[in-house]
N, C-alpha and C positions, 0 to 999 in steps of 0.2 A: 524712797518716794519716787513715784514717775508719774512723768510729766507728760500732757497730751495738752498741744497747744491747736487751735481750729475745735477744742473739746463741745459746743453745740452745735454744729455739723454733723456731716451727716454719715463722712468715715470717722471722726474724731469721737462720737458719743458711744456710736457701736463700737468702737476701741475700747472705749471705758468701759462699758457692758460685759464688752468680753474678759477684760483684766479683773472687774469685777468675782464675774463668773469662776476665773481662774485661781483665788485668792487671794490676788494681789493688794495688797492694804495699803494704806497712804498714797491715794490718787490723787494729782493737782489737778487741775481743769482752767487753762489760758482760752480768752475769746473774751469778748468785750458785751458779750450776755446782756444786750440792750433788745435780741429780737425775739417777739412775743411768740413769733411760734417757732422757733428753734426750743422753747420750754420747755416742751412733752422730752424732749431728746433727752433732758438729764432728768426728769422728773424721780425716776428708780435708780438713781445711779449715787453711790454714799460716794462723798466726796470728804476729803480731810482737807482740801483746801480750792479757795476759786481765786483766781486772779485776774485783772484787767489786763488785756493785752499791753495797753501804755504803762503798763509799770510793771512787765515779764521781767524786765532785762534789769532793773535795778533792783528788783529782789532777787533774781538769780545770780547778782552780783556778789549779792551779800551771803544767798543762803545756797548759794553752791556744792556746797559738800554735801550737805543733805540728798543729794539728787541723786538713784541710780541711774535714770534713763529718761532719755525727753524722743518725744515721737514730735515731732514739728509739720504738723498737717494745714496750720492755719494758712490765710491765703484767702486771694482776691481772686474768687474761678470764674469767675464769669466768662466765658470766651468772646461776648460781644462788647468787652468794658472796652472804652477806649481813651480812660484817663491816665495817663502815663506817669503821670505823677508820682496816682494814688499805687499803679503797678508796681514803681518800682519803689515805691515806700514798705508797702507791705510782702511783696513776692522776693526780694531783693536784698533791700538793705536789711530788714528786720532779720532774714534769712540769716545772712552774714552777721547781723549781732547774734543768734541763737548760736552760730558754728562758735565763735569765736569764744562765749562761755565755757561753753563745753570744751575747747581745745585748754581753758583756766583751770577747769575744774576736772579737768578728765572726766567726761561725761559721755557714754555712748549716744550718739546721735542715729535719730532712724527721722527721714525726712521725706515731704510730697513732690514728686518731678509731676509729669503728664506724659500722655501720648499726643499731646497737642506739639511736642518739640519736633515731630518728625512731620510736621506740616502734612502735604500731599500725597505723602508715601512713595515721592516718586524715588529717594534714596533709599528705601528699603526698613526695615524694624527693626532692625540689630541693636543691641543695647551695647555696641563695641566702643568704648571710649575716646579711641582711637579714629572714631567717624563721628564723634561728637558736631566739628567745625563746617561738617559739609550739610547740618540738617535747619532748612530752612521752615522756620513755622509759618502758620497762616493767617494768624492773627495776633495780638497785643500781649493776651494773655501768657500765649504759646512760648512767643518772645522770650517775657518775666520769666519764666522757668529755666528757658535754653540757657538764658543770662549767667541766672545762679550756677546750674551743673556745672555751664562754661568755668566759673569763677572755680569752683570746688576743686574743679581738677588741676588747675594752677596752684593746691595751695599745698604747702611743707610743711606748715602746721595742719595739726588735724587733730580730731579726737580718737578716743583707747582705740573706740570701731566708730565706724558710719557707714550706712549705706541711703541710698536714695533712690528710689522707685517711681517707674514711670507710669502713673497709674493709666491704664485705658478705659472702656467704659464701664466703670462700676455701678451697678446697680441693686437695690435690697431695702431693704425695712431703715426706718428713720431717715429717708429723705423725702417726708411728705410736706417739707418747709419748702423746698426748692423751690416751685412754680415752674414757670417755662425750663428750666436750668436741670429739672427732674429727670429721671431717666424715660426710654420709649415703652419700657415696662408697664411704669406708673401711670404714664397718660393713657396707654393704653388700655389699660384697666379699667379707670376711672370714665372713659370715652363707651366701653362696650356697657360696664354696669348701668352710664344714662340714656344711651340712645341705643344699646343692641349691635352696633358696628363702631368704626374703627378710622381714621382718616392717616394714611400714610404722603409722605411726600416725593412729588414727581420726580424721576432723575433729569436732570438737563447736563446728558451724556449720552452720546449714542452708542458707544457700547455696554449701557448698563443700563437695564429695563426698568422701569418704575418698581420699588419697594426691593431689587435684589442689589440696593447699596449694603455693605456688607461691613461687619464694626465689629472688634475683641470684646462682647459684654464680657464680665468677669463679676460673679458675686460675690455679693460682699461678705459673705460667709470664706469664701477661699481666700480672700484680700486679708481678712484677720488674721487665720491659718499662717501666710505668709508674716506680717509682720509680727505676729508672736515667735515664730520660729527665729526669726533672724534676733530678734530680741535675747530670745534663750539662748542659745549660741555664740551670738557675737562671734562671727567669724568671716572672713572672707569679705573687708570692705569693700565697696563700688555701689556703683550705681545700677539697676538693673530694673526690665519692664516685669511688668506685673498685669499681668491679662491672663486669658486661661489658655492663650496659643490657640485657637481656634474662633475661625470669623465666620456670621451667622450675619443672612439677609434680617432685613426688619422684618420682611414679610414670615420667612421663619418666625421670627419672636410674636407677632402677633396672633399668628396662629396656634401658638403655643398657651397661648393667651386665653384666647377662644376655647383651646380645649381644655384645659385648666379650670373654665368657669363653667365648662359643657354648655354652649351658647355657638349656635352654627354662624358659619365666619360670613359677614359682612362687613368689603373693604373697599374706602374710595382713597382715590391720591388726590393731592389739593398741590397748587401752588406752593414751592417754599418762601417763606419769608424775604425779601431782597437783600435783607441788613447778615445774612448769613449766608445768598448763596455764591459768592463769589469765593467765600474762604470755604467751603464743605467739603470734609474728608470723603469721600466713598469707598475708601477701604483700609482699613485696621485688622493688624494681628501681629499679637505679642510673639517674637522671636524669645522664646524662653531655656534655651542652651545654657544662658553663664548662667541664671537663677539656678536647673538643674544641676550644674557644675560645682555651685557653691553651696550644695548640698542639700537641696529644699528638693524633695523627692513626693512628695504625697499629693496625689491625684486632685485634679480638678472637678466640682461639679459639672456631669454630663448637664449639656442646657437647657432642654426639656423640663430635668425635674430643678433644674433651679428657679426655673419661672414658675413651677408650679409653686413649688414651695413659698417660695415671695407672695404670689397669691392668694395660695389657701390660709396659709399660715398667720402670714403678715399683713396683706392688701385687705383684705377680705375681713379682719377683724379689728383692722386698726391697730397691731402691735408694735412692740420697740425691739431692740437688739438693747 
């Protein structure tokens, strides 16, 4: 049996999609499956079993052996949440109950970091463990992650394998639940299909022009790739970023967009939001040295045709993963 907890989400369903796809049989699906449109996510997806997040941990108590693998995706992502609580209830402690089973049951673990741990980029994108303590996030969320890693790497208990991934900005089919929280892909789309153009947001940086803020998208098609591989494997525990090592302006992406839908580009920049723009990245890219090192060798999508593909494919017909 494997276990994909965050399973109505939006890297969590396309996990099952693809385990599906793969012949993996006996999927479990953790999340708390109370929101109406996170539904379509598993609508195609055979499940042998669902469980409530508030009661993971005392089934997995009990039905432990059963488990080959738990993928631990769930999580409170919001980058603008700022209940500290509720962070460290669910990014943290739940976190640390999930390791600690699997350290019971010998359970390989594959679990969700961010690229939000590396706050402003100004220490660099290294996934070196060993500079774990120097990387300042920029928001709450950010924090909840660094938390856990921090914790991981203190611990002498562990499971068979673990690794933990810092995801960057993923984008792809079945995160049409998000709202604002969506990728600049999807708004993007959705923005050119009803009005013909496109509204990007202004830098407030003077060395960085309006739309050329610059961000690791990674699709979610390579995202899978990755964590099924390490899955198969099981080799080479650590933590490691997961991006496609190459940073692309927005304005790249939206023109990408445009040509994708063949619709000539029309683009205004708007005000950012205030409640965001004090914490804003403007430059991300995955350092992917130890991922290559620790054997994950297979090409990333060139970014052109992965927007397209998200569009034509997926945006455009409304499909799932």
């Amino acid at each position: 049996m494997i276990v994909v907890t965050g399973a109505s989400g939006f890297i969590g369903s396309a996990l099952l999609g693809e385990l599906q796809r793969r012949g993996y049989g006996e999927l479990l699906a953790v999340d708390e499956f109370t929101s109406p449109e996170k539904k379509p996510n598993l609508a195609d997806k055979q499940l042998h079993l669902k469980i409530d997040r508030n009661e993971f941990i005392t089934w997995l108590n009990d039905n432990g052996s059963r488990v080959q693998c738990i993928f631990h995706l769930g999580a409170r992502t919001k980058t603008n949440e700022y209940d500290l609580e509720l962070l460290q209830k669910l990014n943290v402690n739940f976190s640390k109950d999930v390791w600690g089973q699997c350290c019971k049951w010998s359970i390989p673990l594959i679990y969700a970091s961010s690229a939000a741990t590396y706050g402003d980029g100004s220490m660099g994108f290294e996934d070196n463990p060993n500079q774990l303590t120097t990387l300042h996030p920029l928001n709450p969320y950010g924090n909840s992650k660094q938390t856990f890693d921090l914790w991981v790497q203190e611990q002498t208990l562990t499971p068979p394998f673990w690794a933990g991934f810092k995801f960057f900005n993923v984008f792809g089919a079945n995160e049409y639940h998000k709202g604002r929280m969506a990728s600049v892909v999807f708004h993007a789309f959705n923005q050119i299909k009803s009005t013909g153009g496109v509204f990007l947001f202004k830098s407030y940086r003077g060395d960085i022009k309006d739309g050329e803020q610059r961000r690791d998208f990674v699709y979610i098609k390579d995202v899978l790739n990755v964590l099924m591989h390490f899955m198969e494997h099981r080799k080479n525990s650590g933590l490691y970023n997961l991006g496609s090592g190459q940073a692309h302006t927005f304005l790249e992406l939206v023109q990408a967009v445009f040509t994708s839908l063949n619709i000539p580009q029309n683009i205004q920049y708007i005000d950012m939001p205030e409640d965001i723009r004090g914490n804003y990245q403007y430059f991300t890219e995955a350092n992917l040295t130890r991922l290559r090192e620790a054997g994950y060798s297979q090409e990333f999508t060139p970014f052109s045709e992965a927007v397209s593909d998200y569009v034509i494919h997926y945006l455009d017909k409304k499909w799932y993963l």
